[in-house]
N, C-alpha and C positions, 0 to 999 in steps of 0.2 A: 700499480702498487702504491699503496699510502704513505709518505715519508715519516718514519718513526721519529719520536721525540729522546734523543739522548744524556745520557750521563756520564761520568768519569772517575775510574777510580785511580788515585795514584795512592803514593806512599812515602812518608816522610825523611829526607835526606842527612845522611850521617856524616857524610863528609863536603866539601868544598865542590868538588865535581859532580856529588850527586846531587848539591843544592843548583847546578847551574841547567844539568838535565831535567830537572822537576820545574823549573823556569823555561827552557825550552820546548817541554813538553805543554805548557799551560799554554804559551804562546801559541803554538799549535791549533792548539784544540777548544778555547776560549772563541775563537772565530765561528762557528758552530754553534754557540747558543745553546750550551746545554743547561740542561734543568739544572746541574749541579754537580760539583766537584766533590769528590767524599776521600776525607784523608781518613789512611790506615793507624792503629794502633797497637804496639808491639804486645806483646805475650806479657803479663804482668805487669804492663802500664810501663814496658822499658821505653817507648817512645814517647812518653808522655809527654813533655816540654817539647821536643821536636814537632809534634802532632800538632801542640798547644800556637806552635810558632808557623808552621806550614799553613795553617788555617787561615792563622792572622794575613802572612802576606797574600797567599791565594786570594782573599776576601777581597784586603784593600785594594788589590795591583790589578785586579779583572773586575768587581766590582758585581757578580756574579755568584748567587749563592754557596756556598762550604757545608758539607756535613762530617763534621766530624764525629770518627769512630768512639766508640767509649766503652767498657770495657768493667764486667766484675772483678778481676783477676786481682788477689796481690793488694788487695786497699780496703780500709774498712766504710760503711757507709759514707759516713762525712767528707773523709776524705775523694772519693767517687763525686758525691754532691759537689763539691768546691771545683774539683775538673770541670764540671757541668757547668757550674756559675762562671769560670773563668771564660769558655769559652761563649755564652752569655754578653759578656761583659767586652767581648771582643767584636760582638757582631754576627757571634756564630749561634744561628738557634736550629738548626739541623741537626740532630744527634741519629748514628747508626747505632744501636741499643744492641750487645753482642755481652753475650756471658764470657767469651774470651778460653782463647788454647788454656791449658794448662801449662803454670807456670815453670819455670828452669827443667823444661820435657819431661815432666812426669808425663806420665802414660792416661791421669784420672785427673779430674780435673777436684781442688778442696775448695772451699770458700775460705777467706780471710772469715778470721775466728768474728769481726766486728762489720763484717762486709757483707753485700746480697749473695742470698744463697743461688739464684742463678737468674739469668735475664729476664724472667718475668717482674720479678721484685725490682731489678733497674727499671725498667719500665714502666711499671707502676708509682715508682718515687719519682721518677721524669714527668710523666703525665701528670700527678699531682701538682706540680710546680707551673704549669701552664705558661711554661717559658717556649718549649721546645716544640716542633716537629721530629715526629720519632717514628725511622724507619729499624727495620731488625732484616735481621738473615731466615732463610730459607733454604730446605735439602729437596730437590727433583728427583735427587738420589736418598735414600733414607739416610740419613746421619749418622755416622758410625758407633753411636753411644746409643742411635736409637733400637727398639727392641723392634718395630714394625715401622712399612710407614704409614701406615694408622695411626700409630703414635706417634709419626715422626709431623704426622698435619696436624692432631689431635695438638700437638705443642701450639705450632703457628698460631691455632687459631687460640690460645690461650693469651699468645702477645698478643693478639688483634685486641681480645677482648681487654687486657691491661691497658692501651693505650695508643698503640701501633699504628699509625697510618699507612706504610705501606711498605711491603716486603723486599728483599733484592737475592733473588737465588745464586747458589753457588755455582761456579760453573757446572756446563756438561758438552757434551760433543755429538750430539744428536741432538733433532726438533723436537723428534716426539717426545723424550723425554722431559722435557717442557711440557708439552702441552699434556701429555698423561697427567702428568701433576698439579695443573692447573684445573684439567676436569674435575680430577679426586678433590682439589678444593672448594672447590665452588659446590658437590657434594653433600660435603661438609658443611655445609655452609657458611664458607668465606665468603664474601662480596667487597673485601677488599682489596685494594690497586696487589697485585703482585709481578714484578719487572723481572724479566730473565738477565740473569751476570751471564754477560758472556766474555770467554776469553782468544783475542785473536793472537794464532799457535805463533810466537814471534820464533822458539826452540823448541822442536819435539821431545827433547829427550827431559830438559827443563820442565815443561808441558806433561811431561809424563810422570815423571815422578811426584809431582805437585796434586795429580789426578790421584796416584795411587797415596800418600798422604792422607787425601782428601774424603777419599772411600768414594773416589769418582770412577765408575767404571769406564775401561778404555776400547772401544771396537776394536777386534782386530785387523779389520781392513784401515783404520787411520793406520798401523804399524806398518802394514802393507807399500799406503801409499805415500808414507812420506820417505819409507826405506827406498821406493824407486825415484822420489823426488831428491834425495839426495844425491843419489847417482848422478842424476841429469842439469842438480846444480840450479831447482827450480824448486828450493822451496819457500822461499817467500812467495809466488807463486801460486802455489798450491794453498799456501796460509790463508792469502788473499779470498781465491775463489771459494776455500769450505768455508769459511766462516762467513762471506755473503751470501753465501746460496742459505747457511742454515738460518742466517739473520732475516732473509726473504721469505721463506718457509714460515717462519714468525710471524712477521709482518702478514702475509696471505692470508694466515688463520687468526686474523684479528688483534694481534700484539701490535701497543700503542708507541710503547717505551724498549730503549735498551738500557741495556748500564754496565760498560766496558772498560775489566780490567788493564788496565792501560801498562801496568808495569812499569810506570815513566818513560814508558817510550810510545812517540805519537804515531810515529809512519804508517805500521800496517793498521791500527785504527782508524786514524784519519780516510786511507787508502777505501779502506770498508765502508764506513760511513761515507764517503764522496760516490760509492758504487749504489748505494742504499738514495741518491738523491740530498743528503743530506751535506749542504756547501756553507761556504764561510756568508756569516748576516752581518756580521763586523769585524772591525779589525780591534786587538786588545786595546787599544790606544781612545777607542771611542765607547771601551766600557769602564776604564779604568775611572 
């Protein structure tokens, strides 16, 4: 089995202790050599500064590419632009290019009356500026707003064509479902990079309701087995084993790259990726 090349997703720390867990986490997982670290961005650009500021230390202190998320939600053009630049201006030229939840939980998502009307238009004002790397999101699952998933690739390949270099899918909890969706694109004719998100199950019930959110559909045999895994007090465990057999599964059928929801927490990623072949190339302290 080929050792896949990884990525990492955390997300930006609101309090004092979750600034030391997203430090601990990095620590971790910095050893590993991934292609890159991608901080999250809150629903209406609530995390903005945070984001603005997680990036920055990520950058400096591992020394390690950052993609920072970015976000239509909640901001008019310029102001969207100047996030970009700011981040820019720090060192960061990774952008994840995401039209963004709907803001304070509406159910639909409006565009700011002076803002992009949805992630293709980010992406095309990003690519104009020939600052950035610009990856975007991706549904294996059709996307709950989408009407097919015809239309839910027919999108994708709309950000490819605005400017997109390469995709990062939502989670799912099956291979094939990956790889169905990677056949339908290429179809399509996609022939660009597209990376599975994967999530290792750190809490099922968390895990689950996060899926149904997500319009992630959920097997009913994971209910199964991690209902008997709790009984026996063996589910990390079991976390461990499905997510490297599906990670394996992956890798078999030609998938180069992962890109793991990490949750800021490192253990059962690392755990997975150490199973996957994939071990520390340095230590932070010689990337920093």
């Amino acid at each position: 089995m080929a050792t896949p090349k990884v990525s990492f997703e955390v997300f930006p720390p609101r309090t004092v202790d979750a600034a030391f867990k997203l430090w601990d986490t990095a620590q971790a997982l910095a050893p590993l050599a991934p292609r890159f670290f991608s901080v999250t961005y809150g629903a209406g650009g609530t995390t903005r500064d945070l984001t603005h500021d997680a990036a920055h230390v990520l950058r400096r202190t591992s020394g390690l590419p950052v993609a920072a998320h970015l976000t239509c939600v909640g901001a008019s053009k310029a102001e969207t632009m100047e996030v970009a630049d700011s981040f820019a201006r720090i060192g960061v030229t990774d952008i994840v290019a995401l039209r963004g939840d709907p803001a304070d939980g509406a159910s639909t998502f409006t565009p700011h009356p002076e803002g992009f009307q949805d992630s293709c238009e980010l992406i095309t004002a990003l690519a104009e500026t020939g600052k950035f790397n610009i990856r975007v999101g991706a549904y294996p699952d059709p996307h709950p707003e989408s009407t097919s998933q015809e239309a839910n690739i027919e999108w994708l390949k709309r950000k490819f064509d605005a400017g997109a270099q390469e995709a990062m899918t939502q989670f799912f909890f099956e291979a094939e479902t990956f790889l169905r969706f990677r056949d339908a694109c290429a179809k399509a004719g996609i022939d660009k990079p597209i990376t599975p998100g994967i999530l290792p199950i750190v809490n099922w019930k968390s895990a689950r309701n996060f899926a149904q959110r997500c319009g992630t559909p959920v097997p009913a045999w994971l209910d199964d087995a991690f209902a008997k895994a709790e009984r026996d007090d063996r589910t990390s465990l079991l976390a461990t084993s499905l997510c490297t057999e599906m990670c394996s599964d992956l890798i078999d059928e030609g998938v180069e790259n992962l890109h793991f929801y990490t949750l800021n927490r490192a253990d059962l990623t690392r755990d997975v990726c150490r199973a996957l072949g994939v071990t520390p190339q340095v230590t932070l302290e010689d990337v920093a």
